[in-house]
C-alpha positions as CSV (number, residue, x, y, z in Angstrom):
1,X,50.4,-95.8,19.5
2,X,49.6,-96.3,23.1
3,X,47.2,-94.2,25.3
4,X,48.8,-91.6,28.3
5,X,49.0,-93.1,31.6
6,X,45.7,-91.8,33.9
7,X,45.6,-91.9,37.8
8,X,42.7,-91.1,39.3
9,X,43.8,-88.1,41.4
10,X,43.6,-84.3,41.5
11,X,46.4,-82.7,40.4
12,X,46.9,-79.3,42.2
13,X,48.8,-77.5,39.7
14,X,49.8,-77.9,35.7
15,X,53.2,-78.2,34.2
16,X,54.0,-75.0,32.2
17,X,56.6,-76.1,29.2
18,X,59.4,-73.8,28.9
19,X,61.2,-72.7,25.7
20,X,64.5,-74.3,27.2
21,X,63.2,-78.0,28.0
22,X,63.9,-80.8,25.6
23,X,61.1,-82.6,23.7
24,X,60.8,-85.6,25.4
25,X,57.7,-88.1,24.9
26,X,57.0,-91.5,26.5
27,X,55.2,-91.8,29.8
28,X,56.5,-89.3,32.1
29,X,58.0,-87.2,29.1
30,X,58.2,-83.4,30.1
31,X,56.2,-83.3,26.5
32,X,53.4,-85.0,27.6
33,X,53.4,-83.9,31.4
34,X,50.8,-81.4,30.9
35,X,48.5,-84.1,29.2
36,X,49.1,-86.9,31.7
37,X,47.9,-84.0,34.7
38,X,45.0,-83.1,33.1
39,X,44.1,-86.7,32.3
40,X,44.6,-87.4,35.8
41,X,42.2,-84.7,37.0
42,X,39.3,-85.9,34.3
43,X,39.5,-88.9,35.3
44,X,39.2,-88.1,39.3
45,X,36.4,-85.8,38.5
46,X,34.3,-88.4,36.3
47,X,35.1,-90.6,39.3
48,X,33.7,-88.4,41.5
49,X,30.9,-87.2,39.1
50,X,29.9,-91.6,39.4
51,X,29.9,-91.2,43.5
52,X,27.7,-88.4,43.4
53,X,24.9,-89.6,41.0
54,X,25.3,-93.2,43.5
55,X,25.1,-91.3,46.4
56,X,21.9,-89.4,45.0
57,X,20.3,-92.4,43.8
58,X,20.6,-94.1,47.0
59,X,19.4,-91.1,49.0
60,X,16.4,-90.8,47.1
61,X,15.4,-94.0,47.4
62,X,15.8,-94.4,51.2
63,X,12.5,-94.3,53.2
64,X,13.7,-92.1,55.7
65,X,17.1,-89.9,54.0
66,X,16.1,-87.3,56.5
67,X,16.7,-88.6,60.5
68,X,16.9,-85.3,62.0
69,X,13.6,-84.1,60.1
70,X,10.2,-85.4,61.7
71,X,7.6,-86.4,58.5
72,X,4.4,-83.8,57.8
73,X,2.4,-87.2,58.6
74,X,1.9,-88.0,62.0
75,X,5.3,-87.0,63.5
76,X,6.8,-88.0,66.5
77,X,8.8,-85.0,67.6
78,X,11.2,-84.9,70.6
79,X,12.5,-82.3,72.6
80,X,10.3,-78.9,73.1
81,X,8.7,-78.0,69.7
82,X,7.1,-74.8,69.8
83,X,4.8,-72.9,67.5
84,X,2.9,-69.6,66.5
85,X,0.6,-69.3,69.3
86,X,-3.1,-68.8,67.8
87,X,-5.6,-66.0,68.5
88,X,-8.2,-66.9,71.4
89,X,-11.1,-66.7,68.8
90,X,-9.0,-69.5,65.9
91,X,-11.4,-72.4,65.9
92,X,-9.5,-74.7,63.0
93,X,-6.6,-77.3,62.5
94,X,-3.9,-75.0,63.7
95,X,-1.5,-76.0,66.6
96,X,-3.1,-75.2,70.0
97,X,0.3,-74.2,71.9
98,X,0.5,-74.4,76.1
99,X,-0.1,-70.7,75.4
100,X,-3.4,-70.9,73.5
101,X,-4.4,-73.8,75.9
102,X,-3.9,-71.8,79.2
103,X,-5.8,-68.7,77.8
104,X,-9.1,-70.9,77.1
105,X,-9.0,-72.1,80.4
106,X,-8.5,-68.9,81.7
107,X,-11.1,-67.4,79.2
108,X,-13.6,-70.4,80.7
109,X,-13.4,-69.7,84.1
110,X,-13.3,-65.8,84.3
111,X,-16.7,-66.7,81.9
112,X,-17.9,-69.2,85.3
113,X,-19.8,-67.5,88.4
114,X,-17.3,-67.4,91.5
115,X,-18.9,-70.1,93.1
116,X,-18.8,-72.6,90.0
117,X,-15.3,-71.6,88.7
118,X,-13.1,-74.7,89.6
119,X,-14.2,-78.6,89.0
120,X,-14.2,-79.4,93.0
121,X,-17.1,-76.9,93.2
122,X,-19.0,-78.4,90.1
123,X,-18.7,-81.6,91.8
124,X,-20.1,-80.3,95.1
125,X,-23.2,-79.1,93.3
126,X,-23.5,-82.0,91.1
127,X,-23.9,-83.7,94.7
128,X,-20.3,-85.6,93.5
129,X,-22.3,-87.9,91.6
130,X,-19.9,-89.4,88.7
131,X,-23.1,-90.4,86.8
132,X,-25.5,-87.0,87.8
133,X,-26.8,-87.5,83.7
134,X,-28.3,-90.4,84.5
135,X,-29.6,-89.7,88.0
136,X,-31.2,-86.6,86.1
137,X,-32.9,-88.5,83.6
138,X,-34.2,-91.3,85.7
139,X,-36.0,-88.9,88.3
140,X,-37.2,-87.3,85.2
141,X,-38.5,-90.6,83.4
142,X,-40.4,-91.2,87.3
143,X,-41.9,-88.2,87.0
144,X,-42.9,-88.4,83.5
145,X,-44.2,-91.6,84.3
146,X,-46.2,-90.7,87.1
147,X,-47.9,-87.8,85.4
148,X,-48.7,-90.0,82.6
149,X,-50.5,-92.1,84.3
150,X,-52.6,-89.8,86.5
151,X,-53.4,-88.2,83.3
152,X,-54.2,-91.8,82.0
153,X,-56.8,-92.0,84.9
154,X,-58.6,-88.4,84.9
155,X,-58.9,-88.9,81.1
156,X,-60.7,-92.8,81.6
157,X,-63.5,-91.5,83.9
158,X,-66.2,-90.5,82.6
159,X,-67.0,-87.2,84.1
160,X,-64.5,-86.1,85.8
161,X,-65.0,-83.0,86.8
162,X,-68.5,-83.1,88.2
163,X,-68.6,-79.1,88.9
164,X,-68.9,-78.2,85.9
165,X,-71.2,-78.4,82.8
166,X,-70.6,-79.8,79.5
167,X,-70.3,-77.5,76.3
168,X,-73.2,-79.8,74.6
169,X,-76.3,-79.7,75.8
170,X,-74.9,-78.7,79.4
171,X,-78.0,-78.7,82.1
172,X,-78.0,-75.7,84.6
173,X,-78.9,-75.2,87.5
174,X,-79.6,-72.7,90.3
175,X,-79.2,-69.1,88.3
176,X,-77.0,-68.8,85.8
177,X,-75.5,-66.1,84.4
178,X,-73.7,-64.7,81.3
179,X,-72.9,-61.1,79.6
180,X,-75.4,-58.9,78.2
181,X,-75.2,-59.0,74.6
182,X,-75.3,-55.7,72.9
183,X,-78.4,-54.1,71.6
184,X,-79.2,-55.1,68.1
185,X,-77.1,-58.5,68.5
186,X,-78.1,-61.2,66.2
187,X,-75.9,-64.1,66.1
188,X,-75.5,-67.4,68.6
189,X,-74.3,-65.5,71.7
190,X,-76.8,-66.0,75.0
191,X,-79.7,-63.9,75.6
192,X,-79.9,-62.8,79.2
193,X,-83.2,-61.5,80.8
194,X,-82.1,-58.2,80.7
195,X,-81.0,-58.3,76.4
196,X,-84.5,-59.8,76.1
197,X,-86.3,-57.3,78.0
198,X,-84.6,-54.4,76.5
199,X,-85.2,-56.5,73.0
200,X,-89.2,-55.8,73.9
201,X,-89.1,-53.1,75.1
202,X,-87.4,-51.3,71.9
203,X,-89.6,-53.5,69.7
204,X,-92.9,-51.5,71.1
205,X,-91.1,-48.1,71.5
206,X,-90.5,-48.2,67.9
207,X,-94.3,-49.5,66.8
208,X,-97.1,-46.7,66.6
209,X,-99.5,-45.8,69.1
210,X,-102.3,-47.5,66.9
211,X,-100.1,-51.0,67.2
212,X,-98.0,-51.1,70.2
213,X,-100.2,-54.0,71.9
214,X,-101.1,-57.2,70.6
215,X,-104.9,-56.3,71.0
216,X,-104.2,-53.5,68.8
217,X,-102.4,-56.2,65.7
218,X,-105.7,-58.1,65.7
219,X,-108.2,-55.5,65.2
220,X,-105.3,-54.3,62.7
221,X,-106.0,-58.4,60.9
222,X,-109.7,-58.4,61.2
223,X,-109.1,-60.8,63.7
224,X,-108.1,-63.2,61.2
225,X,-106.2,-65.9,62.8
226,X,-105.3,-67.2,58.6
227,X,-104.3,-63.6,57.6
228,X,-101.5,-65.5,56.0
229,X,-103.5,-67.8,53.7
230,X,-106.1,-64.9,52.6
231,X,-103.2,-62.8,51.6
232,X,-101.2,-65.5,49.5
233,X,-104.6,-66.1,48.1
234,X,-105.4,-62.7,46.8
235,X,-101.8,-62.8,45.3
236,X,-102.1,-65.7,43.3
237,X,-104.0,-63.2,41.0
238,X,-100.9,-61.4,40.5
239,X,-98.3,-62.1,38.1
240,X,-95.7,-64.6,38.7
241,X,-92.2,-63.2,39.1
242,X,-90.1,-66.4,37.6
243,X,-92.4,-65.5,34.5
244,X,-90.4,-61.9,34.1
245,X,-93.0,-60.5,32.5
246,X,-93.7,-63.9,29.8
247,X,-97.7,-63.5,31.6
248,X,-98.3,-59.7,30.7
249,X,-101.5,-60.2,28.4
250,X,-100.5,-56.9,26.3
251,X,-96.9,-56.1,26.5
252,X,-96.7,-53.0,24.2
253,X,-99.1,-51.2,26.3
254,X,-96.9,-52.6,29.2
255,X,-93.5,-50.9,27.7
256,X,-95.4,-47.7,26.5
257,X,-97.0,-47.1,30.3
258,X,-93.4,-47.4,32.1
259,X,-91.6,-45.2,29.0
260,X,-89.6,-48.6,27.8
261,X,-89.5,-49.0,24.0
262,X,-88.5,-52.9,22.6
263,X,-87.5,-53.2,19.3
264,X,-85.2,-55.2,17.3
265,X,-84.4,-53.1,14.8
266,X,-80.5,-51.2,13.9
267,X,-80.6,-47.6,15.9
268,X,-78.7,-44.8,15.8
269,X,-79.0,-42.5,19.1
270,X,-77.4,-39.2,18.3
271,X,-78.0,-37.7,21.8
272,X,-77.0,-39.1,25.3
273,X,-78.4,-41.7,26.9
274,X,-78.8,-41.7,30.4
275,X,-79.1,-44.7,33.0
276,X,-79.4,-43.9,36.2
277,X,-78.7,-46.5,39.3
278,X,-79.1,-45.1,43.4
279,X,-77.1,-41.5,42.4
280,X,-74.3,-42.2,39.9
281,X,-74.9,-42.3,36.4
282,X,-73.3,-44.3,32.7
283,X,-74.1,-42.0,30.4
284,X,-73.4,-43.0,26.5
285,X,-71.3,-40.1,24.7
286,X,-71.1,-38.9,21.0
287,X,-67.5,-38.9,19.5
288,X,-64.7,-36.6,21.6
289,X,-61.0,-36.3,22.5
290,X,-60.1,-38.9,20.0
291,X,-62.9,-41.1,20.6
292,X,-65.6,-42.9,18.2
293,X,-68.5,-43.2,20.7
294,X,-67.7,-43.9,24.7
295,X,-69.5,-44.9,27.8
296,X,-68.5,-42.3,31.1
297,X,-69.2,-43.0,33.6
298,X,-69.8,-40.3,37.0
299,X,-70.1,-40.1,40.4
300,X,-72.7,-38.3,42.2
301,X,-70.0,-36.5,44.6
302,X,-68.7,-34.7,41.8
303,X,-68.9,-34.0,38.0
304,X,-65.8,-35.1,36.9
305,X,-65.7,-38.1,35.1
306,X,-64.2,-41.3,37.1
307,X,-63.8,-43.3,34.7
308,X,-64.7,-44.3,30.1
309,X,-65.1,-47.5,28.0
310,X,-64.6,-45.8,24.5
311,X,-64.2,-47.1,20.9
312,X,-60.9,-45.2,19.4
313,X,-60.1,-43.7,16.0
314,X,-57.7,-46.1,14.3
315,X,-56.6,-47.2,11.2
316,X,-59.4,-49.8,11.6
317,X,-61.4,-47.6,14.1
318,X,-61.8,-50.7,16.1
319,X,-59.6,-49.6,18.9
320,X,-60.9,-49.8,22.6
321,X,-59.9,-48.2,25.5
322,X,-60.4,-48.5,29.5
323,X,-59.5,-45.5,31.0
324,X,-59.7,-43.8,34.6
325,X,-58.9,-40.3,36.0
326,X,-56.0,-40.8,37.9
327,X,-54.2,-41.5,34.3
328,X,-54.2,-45.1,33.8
329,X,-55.6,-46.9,31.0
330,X,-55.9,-50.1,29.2
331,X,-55.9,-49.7,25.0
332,X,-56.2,-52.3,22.4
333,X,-55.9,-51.1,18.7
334,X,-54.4,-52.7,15.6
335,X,-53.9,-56.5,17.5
336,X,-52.2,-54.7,20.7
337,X,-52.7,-54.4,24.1
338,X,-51.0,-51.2,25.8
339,X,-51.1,-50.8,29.1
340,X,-50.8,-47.0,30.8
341,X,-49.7,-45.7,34.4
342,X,-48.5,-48.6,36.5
343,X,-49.9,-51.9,36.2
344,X,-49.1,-54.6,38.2
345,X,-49.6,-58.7,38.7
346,X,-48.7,-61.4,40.8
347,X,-45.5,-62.3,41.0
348,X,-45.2,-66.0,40.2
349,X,-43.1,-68.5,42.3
350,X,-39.1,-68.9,41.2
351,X,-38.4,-70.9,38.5
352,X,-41.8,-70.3,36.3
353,X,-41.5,-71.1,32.6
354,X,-45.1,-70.1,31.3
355,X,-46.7,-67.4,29.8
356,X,-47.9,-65.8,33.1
357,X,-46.6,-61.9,33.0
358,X,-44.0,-61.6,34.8
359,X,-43.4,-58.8,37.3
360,X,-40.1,-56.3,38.3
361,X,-40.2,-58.5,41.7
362,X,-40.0,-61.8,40.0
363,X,-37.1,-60.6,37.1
364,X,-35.5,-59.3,40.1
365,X,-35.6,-62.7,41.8
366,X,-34.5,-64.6,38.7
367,X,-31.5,-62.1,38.1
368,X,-30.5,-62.3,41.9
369,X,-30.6,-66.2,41.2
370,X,-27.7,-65.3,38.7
371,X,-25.5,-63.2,42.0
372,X,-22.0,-64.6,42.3
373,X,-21.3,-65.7,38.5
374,X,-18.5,-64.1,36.6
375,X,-20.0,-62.4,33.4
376,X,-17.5,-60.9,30.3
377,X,-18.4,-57.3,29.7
378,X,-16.8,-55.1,27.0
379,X,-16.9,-52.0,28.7
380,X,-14.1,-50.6,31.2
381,X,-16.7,-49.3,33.5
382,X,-19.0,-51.6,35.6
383,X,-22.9,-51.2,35.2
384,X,-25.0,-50.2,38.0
385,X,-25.6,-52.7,40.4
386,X,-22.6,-54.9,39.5
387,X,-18.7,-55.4,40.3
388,X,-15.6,-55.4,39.0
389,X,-13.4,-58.7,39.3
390,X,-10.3,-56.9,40.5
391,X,-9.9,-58.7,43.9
392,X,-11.9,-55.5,45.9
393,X,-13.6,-55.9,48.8
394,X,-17.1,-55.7,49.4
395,X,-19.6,-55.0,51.8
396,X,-21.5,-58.7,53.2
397,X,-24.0,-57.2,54.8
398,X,-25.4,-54.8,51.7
399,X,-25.2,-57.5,49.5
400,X,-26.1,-61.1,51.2
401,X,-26.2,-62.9,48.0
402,X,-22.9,-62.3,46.5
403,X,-21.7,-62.8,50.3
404,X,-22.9,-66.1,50.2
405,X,-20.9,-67.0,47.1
406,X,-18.0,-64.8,48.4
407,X,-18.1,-65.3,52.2
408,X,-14.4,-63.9,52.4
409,X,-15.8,-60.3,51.7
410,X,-13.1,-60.2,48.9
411,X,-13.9,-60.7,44.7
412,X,-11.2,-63.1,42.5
413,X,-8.9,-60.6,40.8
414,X,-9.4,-62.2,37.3
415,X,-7.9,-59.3,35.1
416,X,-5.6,-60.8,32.7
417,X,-6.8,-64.4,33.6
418,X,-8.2,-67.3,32.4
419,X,-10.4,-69.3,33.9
420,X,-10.3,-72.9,34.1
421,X,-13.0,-75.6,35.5
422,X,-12.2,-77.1,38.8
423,X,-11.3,-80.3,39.0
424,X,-13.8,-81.6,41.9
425,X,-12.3,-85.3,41.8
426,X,-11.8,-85.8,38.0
427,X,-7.7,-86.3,38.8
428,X,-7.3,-84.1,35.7
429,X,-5.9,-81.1,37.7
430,X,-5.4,-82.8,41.3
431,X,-4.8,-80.8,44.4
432,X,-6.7,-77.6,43.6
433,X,-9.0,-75.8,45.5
434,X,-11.9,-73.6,44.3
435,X,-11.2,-69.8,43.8
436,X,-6.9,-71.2,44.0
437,X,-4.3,-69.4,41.6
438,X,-2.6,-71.2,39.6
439,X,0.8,-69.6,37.7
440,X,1.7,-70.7,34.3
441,X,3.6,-73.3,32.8
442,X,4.2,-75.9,29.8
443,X,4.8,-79.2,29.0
444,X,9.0,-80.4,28.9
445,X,9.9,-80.1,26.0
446,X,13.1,-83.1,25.8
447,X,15.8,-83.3,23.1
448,X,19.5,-84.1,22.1
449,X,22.0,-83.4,19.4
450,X,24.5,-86.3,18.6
451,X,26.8,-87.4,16.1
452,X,27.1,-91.0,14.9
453,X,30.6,-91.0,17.3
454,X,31.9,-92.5,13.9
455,X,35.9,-91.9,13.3
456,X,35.8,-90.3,16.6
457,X,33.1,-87.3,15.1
458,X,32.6,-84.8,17.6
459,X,30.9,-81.7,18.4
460,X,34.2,-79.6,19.4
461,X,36.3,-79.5,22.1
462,X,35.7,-77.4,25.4
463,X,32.2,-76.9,24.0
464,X,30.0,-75.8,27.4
465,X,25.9,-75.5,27.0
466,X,22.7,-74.3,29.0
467,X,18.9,-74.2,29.3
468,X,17.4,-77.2,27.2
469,X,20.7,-78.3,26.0
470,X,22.6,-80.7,27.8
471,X,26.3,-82.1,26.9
472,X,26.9,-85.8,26.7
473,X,30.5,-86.9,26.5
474,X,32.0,-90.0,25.1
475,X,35.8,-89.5,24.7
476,X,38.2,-88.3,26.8
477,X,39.8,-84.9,25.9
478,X,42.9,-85.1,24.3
479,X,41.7,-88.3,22.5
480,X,41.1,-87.1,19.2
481,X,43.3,-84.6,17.4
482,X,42.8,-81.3,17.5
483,X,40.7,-80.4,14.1
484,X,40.9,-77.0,12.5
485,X,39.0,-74.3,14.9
486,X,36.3,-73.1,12.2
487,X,35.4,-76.8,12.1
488,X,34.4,-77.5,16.0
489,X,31.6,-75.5,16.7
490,X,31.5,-72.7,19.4
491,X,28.1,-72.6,20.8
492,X,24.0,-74.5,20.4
493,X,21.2,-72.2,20.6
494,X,17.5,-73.4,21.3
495,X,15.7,-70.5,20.0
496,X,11.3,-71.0,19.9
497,X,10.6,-67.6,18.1
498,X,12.4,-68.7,15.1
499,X,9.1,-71.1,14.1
500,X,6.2,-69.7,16.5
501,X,5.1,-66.7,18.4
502,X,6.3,-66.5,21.3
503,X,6.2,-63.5,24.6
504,X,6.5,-63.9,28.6
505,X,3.6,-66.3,29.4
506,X,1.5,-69.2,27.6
507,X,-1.4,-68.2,26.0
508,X,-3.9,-69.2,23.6
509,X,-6.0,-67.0,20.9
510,X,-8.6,-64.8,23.2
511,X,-10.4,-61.2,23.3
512,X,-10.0,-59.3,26.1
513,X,-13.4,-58.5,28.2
514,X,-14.2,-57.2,31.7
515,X,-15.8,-60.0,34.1
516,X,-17.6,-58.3,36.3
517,X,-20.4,-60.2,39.1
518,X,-24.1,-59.0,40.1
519,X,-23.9,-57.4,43.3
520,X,-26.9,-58.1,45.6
């Protein structure tokens, strides 16, 4: 049996068999006319199938496939490229046009005084010097240099300014002068003549009659020019003060003549006890409003209390409490310490980590430290004080912080998205820049189905396939006998759902939360 004769050309049209032509085989039968054309046309279309994966290959692998196409690196273009002419304030890598060019000039010299708008007049008052820097700094170095050292040479002499006085020890002369201090002055400032006089005179106005002359102060002494020794003499007699009392010869009389009692046995004072300093008063108080025994204290300006040390009723009765009339209080009872009205502290620097109490201003701080950070929260509504992530705008200048992270003004829309680490050099997700979107996808997923081509074994004839699937062919049609039609297959199917869950996007287990951002 020998194989139909193939030419390697397209045949335009194929041979329809009538019911009145003869059965004729052999190459160029009318029986095997149809088969010889559409041999013919397979093999012209493998042939050209062969050119065009060639003719790929090699155009892929040329350096430059492209000639009439200038690179994205460095290119050399030709001709009169033009492009999108940027806005007079663009300060970036975008193409400066002629356009864009022209209008900074023009922008630079409406900006110049009308007498320093165009370079000829720069150079006239730069005195057409093509190196005025260096003129500049030269006359500026002589002049530093020349102040320099006449400062060197003032400073070296000794006194330099003879006119004047030095502030140590300076030596007057002729009559100087200076400002009256005020009356009743009593520091370092100079006393004038006058602040002396008046100094005198306000120290005799303001003696008696008896004493107002110094004639008068020594008939006062006896006329006893040691008045001082006779008086520290006739108070040796006295008792000495560091003894605080250790020197009194009979101390109960003592106590007894100035109403003090000393005893050092238990007491139990059932009225109020009364100290009195200048005109306020600590007064010691029986049991009231809750209290065991308390200490009130008052002012003289008025009866109300200011402010109460008392011991509490508690379930130890050991409770203490600090209180004052505007409301605020201090109690401890029962190993706690309660605090009442508003207290405050010191708010300790950023970043303290020790038991110091911490105050609203430095949670605040520490919490603003947190602006900017995406947070998952499970409620559809934002709290106060935070955002949504739903790609909204936001205000810069109410909230500085958040600005600083976000300096677009605008928030990542992250509803329905996952985030992922950036890759800051790693080479694990190349090319991606922080805040960047990045759509879904998967890794290929590669396959084939074959037969062992044993006994000319095939999948079926005119068999066609898409998506994953891809057809390989290894006979020619018409090569094999045709096999019964419910043997040859029809169709492949590459269905996912059949073993795993599958829907419109790649996803992995999650729980769906709100990520919402501190606004400050």
């Amino acid at each position: 049996m020998a194989n139909l004769p193939e030419q390697k050309t397209w045949i335009d049209g194929i041979y329809q068999l009538e019911t009145s032509d003869p059965v004729v085989g052999g190459p160029g039968g009318i029986s095997n006319r149809q088969a010889e054309q559409l041999a013919s046309r397979t093999t012209y279309l493998k042939s050209e199938q062969e050119k065009t994966g060639n003719d790929l290959a090699t155009h892929v692998g040329a350096v430059d496939p492209h000639t009439q196409y200038a690179p994205k690196a460095s290119p050399a273009l030709t001709g009169t490229p033009t492009a999108p002419t940027a806005a007079q304030t663009a300060n970036s890598n975008q193409i400066a046009t002629t356009a864009f060019v022209k209008a900074a000039i023009t922008t630079l010299i409406n900006g110049s005084p009308a007498a320093l708008d165009t370079l000829q007049e720069l150079a006239n008052a730069l005195g057409n010097d093509p190196d005025f820097r260096t003129t500049v700094l030269n006359a500026i170095a002589d002049a530093k240099a020349d102040a320099t050292n006449k400062l060197n040479a003032h400073v070296s002499t000794l006194d330099a300014h003879t006119q004047y006085a030095p502030k140590a020890s300076p030596s007057f002369t002729g009559t100087p002068t200076a400002p009256t201090a005020a009356t009743g002055s009593n520091d370092t400032q100079l006393a004038t003549t006058a602040f002396v006089k008046v100094a005198i005179a306000a120290l005799v106005n303001g003696s008696p009659a008896a004493l107002d002359t110094l004639q008068e102060l020594a008939y006062a002494l006896g006329n006893d020019p040691n008045f001082s020794t006779t008086i520290l003499n006739a108070l040796a007699g006295k008792l000495a003060k560091d003894q605080n009392g250790a020197d009194i010869s009979n101390k109960p009389l003592f106590l007894s003549n100035i109403n003090a009692v000393s005893t050092d046995t238990f007491q139990v004072i059932t009225g109020k006890k009364l100290f009195s300093a200048d005109s306020d008063t600590l007064t010691i108080k029986p049991a009231a409003d809750g209290q065991r025994a308390y200490i009130q204290f008052n002012n003289a300006a008025s009866t109300e209390a200011i402010a109460f040390v008392g011991l509490r009723y508690g379930a130890s009765e050991q409770g203490l409490t600090l209180e004052h009339r505007s409301g605020a209080s201090i109690r401890i009872d029962n190993g706690e310490i309660n605090f009442y009205g508003i207290p405050s502290a010191a708010t300790a620097p950023a970043g303290t980590k020790t038991t110091q109490l911490a105050s609203t201003a430095f949670v605040q701080n520490e919490l603003a430290a947190t602006t900017g950070i995406p947070q998952p929260w499970p409620r559809a509504t934002a709290p106060t004080g935070w955002l949504k992530c739903n790609g909204q705008l936001f205000d810069t200048s109410a909230f500085p912080r958040l600005a600083a992270a976000y300096p677009t003004g605008a928030l990542p829309d992250l509803r329905g998205e996952f985030m992922r680490g950036w890759d800051d050099g790693r080479g694990v997700d190349s090319g991606r820049a922080l805040l960047s979107a990045q759509s879904d996808a998967i890794r290929n997923i590669v396959g084939e189905i074959w037969t062992s081509a044993a006994n000319q074994q095939f999948l079926g004839e005119a068999l066609s396939s898409s998506g994953v699937f891809e057809l390989l062919y290894e006979f020619a049609v018409g090569a094999i006998p045709d096999a019964p039609g419910t043997s040859c297959p029809t169709s492949m199917r590459f269905d996912a759902s059949r073993t795993v869950p599958t829907a419109n996007e790649n996803r992995p287990r999650n729980i769906a939360f709100n990520y919402i951002v501190r606004a400050a």
